[in-house]
Phi, psi and omega in degrees: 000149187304161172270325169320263181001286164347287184288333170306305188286329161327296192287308154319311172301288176315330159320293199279355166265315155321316190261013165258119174286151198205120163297160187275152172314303169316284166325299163310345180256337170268357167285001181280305172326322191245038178257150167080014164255336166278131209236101162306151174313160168211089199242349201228156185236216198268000181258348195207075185322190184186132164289144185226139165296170178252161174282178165271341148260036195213127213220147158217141163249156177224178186225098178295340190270331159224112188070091183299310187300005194230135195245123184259155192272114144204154174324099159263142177212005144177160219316343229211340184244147167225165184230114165227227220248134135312316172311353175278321200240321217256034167252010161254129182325295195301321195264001153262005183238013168215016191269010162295313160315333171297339219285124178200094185126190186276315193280139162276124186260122215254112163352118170299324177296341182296315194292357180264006147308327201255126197224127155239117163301154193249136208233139174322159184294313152332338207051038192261328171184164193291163190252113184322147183042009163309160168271152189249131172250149186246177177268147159232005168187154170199134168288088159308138155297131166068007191288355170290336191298135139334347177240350195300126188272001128076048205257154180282333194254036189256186204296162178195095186248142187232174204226110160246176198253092198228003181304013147263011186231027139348303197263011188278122151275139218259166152312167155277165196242158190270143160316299013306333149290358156309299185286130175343133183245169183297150197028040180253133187240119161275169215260116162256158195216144160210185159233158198262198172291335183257022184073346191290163178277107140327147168215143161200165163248159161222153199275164163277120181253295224223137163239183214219176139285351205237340184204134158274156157260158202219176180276102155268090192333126203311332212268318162260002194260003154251022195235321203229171191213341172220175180160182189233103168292085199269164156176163190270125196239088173075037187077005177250140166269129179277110168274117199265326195190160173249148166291122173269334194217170171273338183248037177207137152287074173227150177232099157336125194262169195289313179287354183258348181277321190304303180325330187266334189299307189301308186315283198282005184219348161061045174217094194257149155299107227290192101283160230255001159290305179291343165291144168242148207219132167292139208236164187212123186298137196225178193285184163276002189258339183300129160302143202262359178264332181241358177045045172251105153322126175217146210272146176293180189275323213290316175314315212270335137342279182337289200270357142283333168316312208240035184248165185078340199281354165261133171240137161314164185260146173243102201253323205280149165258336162219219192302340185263145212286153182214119195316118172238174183252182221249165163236157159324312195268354173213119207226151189268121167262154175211157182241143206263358169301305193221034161020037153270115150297124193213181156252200175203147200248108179277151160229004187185158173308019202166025163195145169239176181218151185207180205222133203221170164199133180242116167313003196244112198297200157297305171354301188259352204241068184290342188317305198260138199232146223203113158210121188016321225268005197251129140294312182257109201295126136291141190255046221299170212297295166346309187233041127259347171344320214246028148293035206274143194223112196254113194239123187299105225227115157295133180269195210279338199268346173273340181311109190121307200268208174249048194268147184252137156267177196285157198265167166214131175278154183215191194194163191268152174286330154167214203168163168245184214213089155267156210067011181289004147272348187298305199278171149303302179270164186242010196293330211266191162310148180189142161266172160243143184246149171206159171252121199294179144283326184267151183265146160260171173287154218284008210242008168280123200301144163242170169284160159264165184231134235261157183198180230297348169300322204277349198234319198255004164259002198243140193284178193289347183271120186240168164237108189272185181235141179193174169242128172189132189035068166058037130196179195299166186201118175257132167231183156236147186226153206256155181174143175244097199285318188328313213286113190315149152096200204264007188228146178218188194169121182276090183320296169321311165223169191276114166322359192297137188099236191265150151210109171295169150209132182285118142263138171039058160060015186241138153286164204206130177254122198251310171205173173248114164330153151251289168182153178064250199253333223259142181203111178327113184267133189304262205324003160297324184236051164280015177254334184281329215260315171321309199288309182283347207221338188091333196270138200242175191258198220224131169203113202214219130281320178301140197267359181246356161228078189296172176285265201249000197204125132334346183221105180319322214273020214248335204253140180257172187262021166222121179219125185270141193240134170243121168299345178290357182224166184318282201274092176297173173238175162248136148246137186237150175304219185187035144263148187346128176290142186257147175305131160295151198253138172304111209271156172224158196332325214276295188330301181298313161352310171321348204255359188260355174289162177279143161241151188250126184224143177253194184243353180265336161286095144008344214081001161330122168227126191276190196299326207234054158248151183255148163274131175288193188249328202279314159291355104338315189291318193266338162255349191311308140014284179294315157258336154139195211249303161341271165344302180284336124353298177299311209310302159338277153027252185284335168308310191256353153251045173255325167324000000 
């Protein structure tokens, strides 16, 4: 071989391996630590994108040597790296069409002569056109990813990461990149970014349809898949903006998922997936009663004291006389959410300093879902933080002279740390309405009224006229809706109108909350899961003597200190003596704790029950149906007062 050649080729191959930067470990863990704080807009939905500003990591290139005018949309994803569109080089014919050949290792290495065509200009934050004496930045080596693999589908739009010379631009936080415990399940929808004909930044949302190992297919709105070739698939992850994916081509709905881009990445730019000890992630203080693996807050006994003393004492205003809504104003304690998915507005219901019930519906079987983790042995899905993100909740926090009252304070947002689905495991699918109770970040102050929450005495004292509540078009609206709560299981429902939002009652001069809208006629009754909302959340009803909340009988003396549970038939029964009532002992969180243990009962016990058995939980689950909720309650009871 000529030695000119020799040397020619040389000096090239040593160009492009000196001039791609590749981090240091130590460098990768602080774009991981400092990533997701600059937060693109979120404005647009999956029928009608919106200009959105651009970030400081949101970059557009072009190629002067063919078609000046036309700007692809890319990505920094660190200080030294950007990810765009292949379709920037390889829209020169000749070198794309032979440039398989060149290919030696996994990544295709893109002439230093293509790159010096190639410019990103610094563009107004709008994108409407560059900003006059700006600087210009150049590429100094770049990689089609993966364009060497033998499966590699070769697409003109496929990944394209390059190394610029941006080191003054240092302090920009990059997006995060999503992790592998991270990434996007079927019909979960995520924030797309492109540029339009006129360059500017676009948002819309898309669903996720199908996923893949190597891409998902998506919903993609008409506007971009014939028009654009690249953009970015997002979401917000522990409070950080997350990039979930890259767009590969303009005539397909697909995206490059993140595990299969960290594999092409890490080798030649050394911006690796983390293991999840070594990342750091924000983190949120939660009390000492908070788990320390799932950060579901739960009220102390001194707390849920606290917050029967003082509940019911703020009430909604009542305007409407029948079914048609009538505007009203707001409380503290019933408060507005917006998903930042589907810029559906809705409302949520506070029930405690650190928890709300909001009404959820997940489209999905479980199946299909590793996210939500579902097993024989579970009732309720737990939700972690991750896939409450997209939740924002503006909730009205009283200063010291407002507490209490019925004055609305100014609002301030948080977002939940997590939450249950309750009953999201009884069924296979998780597809029909469910509420969710979750727990904010923010405390509100201890002197603020909550509703009380209504439970089956409170239903068998109250006639069928309830008051709901709801949001629509931006403010409140009271009706009365007709219902018959007495009516066995867990749903209740208004022949006449559609349930949605609060549904109220004044008890004993308390506001009293009886269910949570769902969807359509159907509506959750809270005393169905106070025992649950007791068990997971602390908060418990008030068990007492006073007469002004009796438990389960108008008549204290009805209930005996002796009650026998007998296992021997389908159906337990109850007896009860006629002796005298002993005070009921005051149940506190821990106690009800008590119902998740297992008990071993044989068919050869008679019923005998000593001081220290418990009812299960799993035997709650399974007769409650049947005898009703009351029974099982006494039964509770009498268990504890035979201690």
């Amino acid at each position: 071989m000529n030695i000119k050649v020799i040397v020619i080729f040389f000096a090239l191959t040593g160009c492009i391996g000196c001039d791609f930067y590749k981090l240091t470990a130590d460098e990768n863990k602080d774009r991981a630590s400092t990533c997701g704080k600059e937060v693109l807009e979120r404005k647009g939905n999956e029928t009608t994108p919106a200009n959105v500003s651009q970030t400081d990591w949101t970059l557009k290139m072009h190629n002067i040597d063919h078609n000046p005018d036309r700007y692809y949309l890319a990505t920094m994803i660190s200080t030294r790296h950007v990810l765009t569109s292949a379709r920037l080089v390889r829209n020169e014919s000749g070198w794309r069409d032979g440039s398989r050949d060149e290919c030696d290792g996994k990544n295709l290495v893109v002439p230093p002569s293509l790159l010096e065509k190639v410019e990103i200009p610094q563009h107004a934050q709008d994108g409407s056109k560059s900003v006059s004496n700006s600087t210009r930045c150049k590429i100094t080596a770049a990689y089609i990813l993966d364009g060497c693999a033998s499966s590699y589908p070769m697409l003109t739009a496929g990944p394209l990461i390059a190394t610029i010379d941006y080191s003054s631009q240092s302090n920009i936080s990059v997006p995060c990149l999503a992790q592998e415990e991270n990434l996007m399940n079927v019909s979960e929808i995520g924030d797309l970014y492109f540029i339009d004909d006129s360059y500017k930044l676009k948002h819309s949302k898309t669903t996720i349809n199908h996923t893949y190992s190597l891409f998902y297919k998506t919903s993609i709105p008409t506007v971009f898949k014939s028009r654009h070739d690249y953009g970015i698939l997002t979401n917000v992850v522990d409070n950080k903006m997350t990039v979930m994916a890259f767009a590969a081509s303009d005539d397909q709905n697909t995206f490059y998922t993140m595990s299969f881009l960290y594999k092409s990445l890490c080798e030649p730019t050394g911006i690796c997936s983390l293991p999840p000890g070594e990342l750091v992630t924000t983190t949120t203080t939660t009390t000492p009663n908070s788990k320390p693996t799932d950060k579901f807050v739960k009220l102390t006994s001194e707390e849920n004291e606290k917050r029967l003393e003082t509940c019911g004492n703020e009430k909604m205003e009542r305007k409407a006389t029948n079914d048609t809504p009538v505007e009203v104003g707001s409380v503290n304690w019933l408060v507005t959410a917006q998903s930042t998915t589907t810029d559906h507005i809705f409302s949520a219901t506070m029930i405690s300093s650190r928890h709300l019930l909001f009404p959820v519906e997940l489209n999905n079987s479980r199946n299909n879902q590793p996210t939500y983790q579902c097993d024989d042995s579970k009732r309720h899905l737990f939700i972690p933080q991750s896939n409450l993100s997209n939740f924002d909740f503006n909730l009205p926090v009283c200063d010291q002279n407002n507490q209490g009252s019925s004055v609305m304070c100014p609002p301030k947002p948080t977002k939940l740390t997590s939450g249950y689905i309750l009953d999201g495991c009884v069924n296979s699918t998780i597809s029909e309405p469910k509420i969710l109770i979750g727990t904010i970040e923010n405390v509100y102050p201890a002197n603020t009224s909550f509703p009380c929450l209504a439970d089956e005495n409170s239903i068998k004292r109250s006639d069928s006229g309830f008051d709901a509540y709801f949001f629509s078009h931006s403010i409140w609206m009271h009706k009365n809706i007709t219902v018959n709560m007495s009516t066995s299981g867990s749903l209740f429902k208004d022949p006449n109108s559609k349930l949605y939002g609060t549904s109220t009652k004044i008890v004993n001069d308390k506001e009293t909350v009886f269910g949570i809208g769902l969807t359509g006629k159907f509506a959750v009754k809270i005393a169905y899961y106070n025992d649950v909302i007791c068990t997971l959340a602390g908060i418990c009803r008030q068990f007492s003597n006073d007469t002004q909340f009796p438990l389960y009988s108008n008549d204290p003396s009805s209930i005996s200190n002796s009650t026998t549970l007998s296992f021997n038939s389908t159906q337990p029964s109850i007896t009860s003596s006629t002796s005298p009532p002993k005070p009921l002992k005051n149940i506190t969180p821990e106690d009800v704790e008590e119902t998740d243990k297992d008990v071993e009962a044989t068919t050869e016990d008679d019923g005998n029950i000593d001081n220290d058995l418990v009812v299960s939980m799993d035997f709650l689950d399974g007769v409650g149906h049947k005898i009703g909720i009351i029974e099982l309650v006494l039964i509770l009871i009498g268990i504890l007062l035979s201690q």
